[in-house]
N, C-alpha and C positions, 0 to 999 in steps of 0.2 A: 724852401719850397716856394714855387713860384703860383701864387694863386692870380687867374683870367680873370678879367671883369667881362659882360657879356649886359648889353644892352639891348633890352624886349623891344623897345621901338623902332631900333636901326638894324637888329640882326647882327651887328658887328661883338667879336670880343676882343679885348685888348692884355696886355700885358702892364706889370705894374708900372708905374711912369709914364703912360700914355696921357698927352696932352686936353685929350676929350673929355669933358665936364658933364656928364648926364645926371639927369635928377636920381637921386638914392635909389628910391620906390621904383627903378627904372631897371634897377641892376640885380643881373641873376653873377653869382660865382660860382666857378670850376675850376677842380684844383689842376687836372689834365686840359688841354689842348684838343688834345681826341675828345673830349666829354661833354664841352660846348660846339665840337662841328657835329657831335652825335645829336643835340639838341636843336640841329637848325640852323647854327650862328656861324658865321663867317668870319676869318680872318682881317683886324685892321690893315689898310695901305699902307698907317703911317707908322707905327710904331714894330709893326709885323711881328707878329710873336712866334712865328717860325725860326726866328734868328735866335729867342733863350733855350738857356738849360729847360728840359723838361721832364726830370725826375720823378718817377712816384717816390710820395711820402713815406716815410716810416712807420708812423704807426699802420699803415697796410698790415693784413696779417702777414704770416712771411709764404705762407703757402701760394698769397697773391705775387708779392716780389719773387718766388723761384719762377712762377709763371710769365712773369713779366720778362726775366732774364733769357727763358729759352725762347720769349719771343724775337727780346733782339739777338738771340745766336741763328733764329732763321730758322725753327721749328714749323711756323707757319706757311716756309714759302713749299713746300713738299709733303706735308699734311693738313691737316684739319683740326676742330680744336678737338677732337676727340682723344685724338695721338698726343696731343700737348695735357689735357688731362690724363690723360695713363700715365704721361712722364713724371707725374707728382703727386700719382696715386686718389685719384679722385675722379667722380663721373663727368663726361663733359657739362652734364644739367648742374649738378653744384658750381662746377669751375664758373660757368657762363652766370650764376646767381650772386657768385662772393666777387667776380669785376663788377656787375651792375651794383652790387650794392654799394662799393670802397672806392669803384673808380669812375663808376656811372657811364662806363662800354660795355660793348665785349671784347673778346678776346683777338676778332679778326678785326673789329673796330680801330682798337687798341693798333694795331699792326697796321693800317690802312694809314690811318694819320703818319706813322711814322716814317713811312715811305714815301705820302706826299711831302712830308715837310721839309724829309731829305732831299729829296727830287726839287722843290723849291729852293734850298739853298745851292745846289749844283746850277742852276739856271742864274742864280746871283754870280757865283762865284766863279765858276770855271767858263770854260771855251768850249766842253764836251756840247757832241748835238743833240737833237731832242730824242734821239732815237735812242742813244747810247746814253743820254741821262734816265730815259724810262728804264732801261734794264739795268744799269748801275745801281739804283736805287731800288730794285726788286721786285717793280712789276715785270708778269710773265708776257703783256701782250701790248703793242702800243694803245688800242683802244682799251685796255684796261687802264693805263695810265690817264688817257685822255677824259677818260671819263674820271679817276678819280680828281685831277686836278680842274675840273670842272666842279666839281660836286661840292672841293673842298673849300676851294680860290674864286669862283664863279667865273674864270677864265681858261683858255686854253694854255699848255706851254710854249708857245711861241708869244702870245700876249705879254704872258708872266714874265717872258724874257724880256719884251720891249720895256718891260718898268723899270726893269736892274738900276742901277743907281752906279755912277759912274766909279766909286768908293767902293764898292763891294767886288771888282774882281781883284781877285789875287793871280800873282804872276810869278813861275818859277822858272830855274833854269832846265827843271826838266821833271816830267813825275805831276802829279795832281796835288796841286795843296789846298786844305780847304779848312775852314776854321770848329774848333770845336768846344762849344759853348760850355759855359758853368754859370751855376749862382755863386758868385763871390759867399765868403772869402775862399781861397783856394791858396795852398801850399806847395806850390812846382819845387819851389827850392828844396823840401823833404822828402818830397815824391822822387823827385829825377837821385837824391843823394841815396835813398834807399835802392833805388831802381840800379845803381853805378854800384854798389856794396855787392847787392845780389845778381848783379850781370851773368847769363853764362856765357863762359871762354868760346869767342866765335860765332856766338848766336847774336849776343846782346853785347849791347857797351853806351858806354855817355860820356859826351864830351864837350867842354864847352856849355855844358846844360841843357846838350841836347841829346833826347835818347835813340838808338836807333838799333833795327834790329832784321833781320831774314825773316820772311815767312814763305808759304808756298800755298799756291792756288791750284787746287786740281793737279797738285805735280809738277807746274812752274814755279819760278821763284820771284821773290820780289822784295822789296827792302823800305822799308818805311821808316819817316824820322821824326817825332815827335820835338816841339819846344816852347818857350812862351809865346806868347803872340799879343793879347791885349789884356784888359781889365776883368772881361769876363770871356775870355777863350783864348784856349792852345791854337796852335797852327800845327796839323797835320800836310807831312810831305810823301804823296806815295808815288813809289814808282813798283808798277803791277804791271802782267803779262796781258791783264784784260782789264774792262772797267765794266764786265756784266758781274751785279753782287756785289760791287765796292760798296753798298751800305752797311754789311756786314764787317766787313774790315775795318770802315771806321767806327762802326757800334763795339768792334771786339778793341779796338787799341783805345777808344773810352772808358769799356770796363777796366781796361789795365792800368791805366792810371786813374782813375778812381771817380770818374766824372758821372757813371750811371747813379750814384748813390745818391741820397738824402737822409743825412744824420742829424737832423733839428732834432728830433725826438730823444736819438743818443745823447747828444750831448744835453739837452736838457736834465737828462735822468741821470747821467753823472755828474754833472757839474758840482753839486754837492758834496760829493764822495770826497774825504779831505787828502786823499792820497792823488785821485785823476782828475778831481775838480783841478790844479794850478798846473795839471799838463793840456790838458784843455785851452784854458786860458793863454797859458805862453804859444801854443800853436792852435786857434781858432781855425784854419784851415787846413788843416790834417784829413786826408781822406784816406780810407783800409784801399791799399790794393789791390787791383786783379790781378789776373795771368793774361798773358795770348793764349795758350795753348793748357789746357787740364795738366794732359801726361806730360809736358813739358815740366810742366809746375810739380807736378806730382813726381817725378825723377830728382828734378835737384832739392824738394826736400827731405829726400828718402837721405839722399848721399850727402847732405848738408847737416844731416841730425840722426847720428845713426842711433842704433837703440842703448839705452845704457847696459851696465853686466844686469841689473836686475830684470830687464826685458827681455836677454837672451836667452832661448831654448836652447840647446842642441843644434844649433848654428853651425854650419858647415863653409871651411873654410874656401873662398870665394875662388873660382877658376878663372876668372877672361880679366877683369877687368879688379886689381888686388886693390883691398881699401882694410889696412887694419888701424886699431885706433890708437892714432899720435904720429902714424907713419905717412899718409898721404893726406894734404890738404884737399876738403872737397872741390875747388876749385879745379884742381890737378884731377881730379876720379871725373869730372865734369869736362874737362877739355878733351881727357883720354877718347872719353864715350862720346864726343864730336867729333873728333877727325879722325877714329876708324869705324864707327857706325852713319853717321851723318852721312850727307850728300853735300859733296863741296863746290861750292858757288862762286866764282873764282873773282877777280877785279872790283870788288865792292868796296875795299879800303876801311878806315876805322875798326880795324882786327876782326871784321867782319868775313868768316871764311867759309860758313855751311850753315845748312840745314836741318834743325835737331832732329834725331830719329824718331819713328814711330816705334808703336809699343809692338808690332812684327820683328824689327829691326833687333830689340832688347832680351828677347825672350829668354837666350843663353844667356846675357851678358847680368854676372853681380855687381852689385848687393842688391840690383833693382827687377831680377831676373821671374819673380813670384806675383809682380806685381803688373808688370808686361807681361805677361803670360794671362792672368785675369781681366786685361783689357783685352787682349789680343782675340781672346776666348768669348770675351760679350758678358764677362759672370761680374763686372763691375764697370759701371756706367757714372765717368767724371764730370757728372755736368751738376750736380750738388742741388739736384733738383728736389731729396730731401734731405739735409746736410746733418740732422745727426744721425740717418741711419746711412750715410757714407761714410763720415769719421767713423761711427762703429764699425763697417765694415773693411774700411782701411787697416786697422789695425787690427782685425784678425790675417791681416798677410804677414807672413814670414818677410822680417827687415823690416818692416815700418813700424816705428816710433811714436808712441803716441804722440810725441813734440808734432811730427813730421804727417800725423794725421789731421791734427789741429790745425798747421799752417794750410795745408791744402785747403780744410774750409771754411778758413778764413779766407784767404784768398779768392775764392770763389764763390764769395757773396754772402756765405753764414754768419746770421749774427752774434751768436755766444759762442763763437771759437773761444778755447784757451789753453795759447799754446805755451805756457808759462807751466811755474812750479805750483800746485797750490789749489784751489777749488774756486776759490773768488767768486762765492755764489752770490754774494750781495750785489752784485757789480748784473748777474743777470737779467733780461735777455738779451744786453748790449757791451759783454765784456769782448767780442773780436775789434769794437774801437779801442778798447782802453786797453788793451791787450798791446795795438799796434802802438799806440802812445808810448807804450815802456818797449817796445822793439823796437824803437824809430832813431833812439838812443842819439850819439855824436855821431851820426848819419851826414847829417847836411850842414856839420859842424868843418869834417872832415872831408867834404868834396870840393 
């Protein structure tokens, strides 16, 4: 966790390792970024802390982190916090009480900073111009922009751009690349070798340690490629149909490799444990997963874990798309349901050939046909904004496993997934790390 220093007599806050020596008595901390421009304080020139990781912690409660998450999925750019509190079942006067208290914003707060901060590093990094960095980064209007990097920078974005630093543009052959930060220590090698294991046929693949994959905007298509890049940041490569909302695209391909979290607290509290305390240890940077996409995610672990005999009800044998058990590899029921439901996106290369289906697309098609149908319908909502009443809810669907509800939210931000054998209640409310620790297996042994 990355905690600000913020000094009363200059107004400036800094990040840790910053050169500036102010007297003790002088210095306020904040553990957010947004929490000290909420108090006043501005951004240093030199060390900029717009360029780290900037996590919330874990011991957050988790009702605060599901709200944080549908922040950065873009809950806020099209509502208000009221709608972001209905999404996780609370009023927006509580939600707006438990940020000021854990995070010391609120919730538009929270969301403001992370737009300028984006917005700032696109004025370091890319070539985009200032008009098409305000909308890429998710303000609705340029003088909304202008005002906020004014408020937050004490400058304008044409300024902000004059300082850029001749080191910080990055340059590709084609596509947007932009860096994206972490707190050290961080594990690509595990991540991309898990990410390569669970590839889907044509959506996803890795190669070379680089992962890469189709996604679609509004219905256009576009191909992003993820890989190392420095000490504390990936290097993202997009190539998009637009660049209004690319904030969101690089907030969702963070959450998918694993860079929105903060596990100081997890692993604290297991470390001990003599079974996940020396898996810890041997991978120190191990990060849980996200997805791109819920139902994406939500499809290949239906067909990746089907139910055992003793989940089976009266199970009716599958009509579109045949998966019985020992006969089709789920890789194969996974490729099927790409290239004749998908949208095929042609010349992309690295076996990259379509578009996964939406859950309209699925609704006939087994083993995953009950569950597309519940999306499609509105009667279950994948965004794990309260995650044990999803995982219950998942597995009241016909075909889903409880294996296969566990993974879902795990992947999607829950902290006591446990998609293993077993209860492992001692291990709670932080078994979806230790959980991924014994899933992560000869992964990145084997890539």
């Amino acid at each position: 966790m990355t905690t600000y220093s913020a000094v009363r007599t200059t107004g400036i806050y800094c990040r840790p390792g910053c050169g500036s020596k102010p007297l003790a008595e002088n210095v306020q901390t904040f553990e957010l970024a947004a929490a000290a421009e909420a108090a006043g304080f501005r951004a240093c020139l030199r060390c900029r802390p717009y360029r780290v990781a900037g996590t919330v912690a874990d011991e957050a409660p988790e009702l605060v982190c599901r709200a944080v998450q549908l922040i950065i999925a873009g809950v806020l750019d099209a509502a208000g916090e009221a709608a972001l509190a209905a999404r996780i079942g609370v009023s927006a006067r509580h939600l707006r009480r438990m940020f000021h208290e854990h995070l010391g914003v609120t919730p538009d707060q929270f969301a403001r900073s992370r737009r300028a901060h984006f917005a700032r590093r696109l004025l370091d990094d890319s070539e985009l111009g200032i008009a098409e960095v305000a909308f890429a980064s998710g303000f609705g209007s340029l003088r909304q922009f202008n005002r906020a990097m004014r408020e937050i920078f004490r400058a304008s974005p044409k300024e902000l751009r004059a300082r850029r630093r001749k080191a910080d543009r990055l340059t590709a052959d084609g596509g947007l690349v932009l860096r994206m930060p972490y707190t050290p220590p961080y594990d690509w090698e595990a991540m991309s070798a898990f990410l390569k294991a669970n590839a889907i046929p044509g959506v996803e693949s890795v190669e070379g340690g680089i992962y890469r994959r189709t996604i679609t905007l509004d219905g256009e298509p576009g191909l992003l490629e993820i890989g190392p890049g420095g000490p504390d940041h990936l290097l993202l490569q997009a190539h998009l149909p637009f660049w209004e909302g690319v904030i969101h695209v690089v907030d969702r391909a963070a959450a998918l490799v694993g860079l929105e979290t903060d596990l100081s607290m997890a692993r604290q509290f297991l470390h001990g444990d003599p079974e996940i305390g020396p898996l810890l240890a041997a991978r120190p940077g191990l990060r849980v997963p996200g997805a791109w996409g819920p139902f994406e995610l939500a499809v290949q672990a239906i067909i990746r874990n089907p139910p055992s005999p003793a989940e089976v009800d009266g199970a009716q044998e599958p009509s579109t798309v045949r998966r019985a058990p020992g006969e089709v590899p789920g890789d194969e029921v996974l490729r099927k349901v790409v290239e004749v439901y998908g949208v095929r996106v042609p010349g992309l290369g690295f076996g990259l050939t379509h578009l996964f289906p939406g859950p309209e697309a699925l609704v006939g098609v087994e083993p995953v046909a009950a569950l597309a149908r519940e999306v499609a319908e509105g009667n279950i909502t994948l965004d794990c904004g309260r995650p044990e009443e999803l995982g219950r809810r998942l597995e009241e669907v016909p075909g889903v496993s409880r294996r296969a509800a566990q993974l879902v939210v795990m992947r999607l931000g829950g902290r006591d997934a446990w998609p293993l054998d077993g209860e492992a209640g001692h291990l709670s409310p932080w078994r979806s790390l230790a959980a991924f620790h014994h899933l992560i297996g000869d992964y990145a042994k084997a890539s």
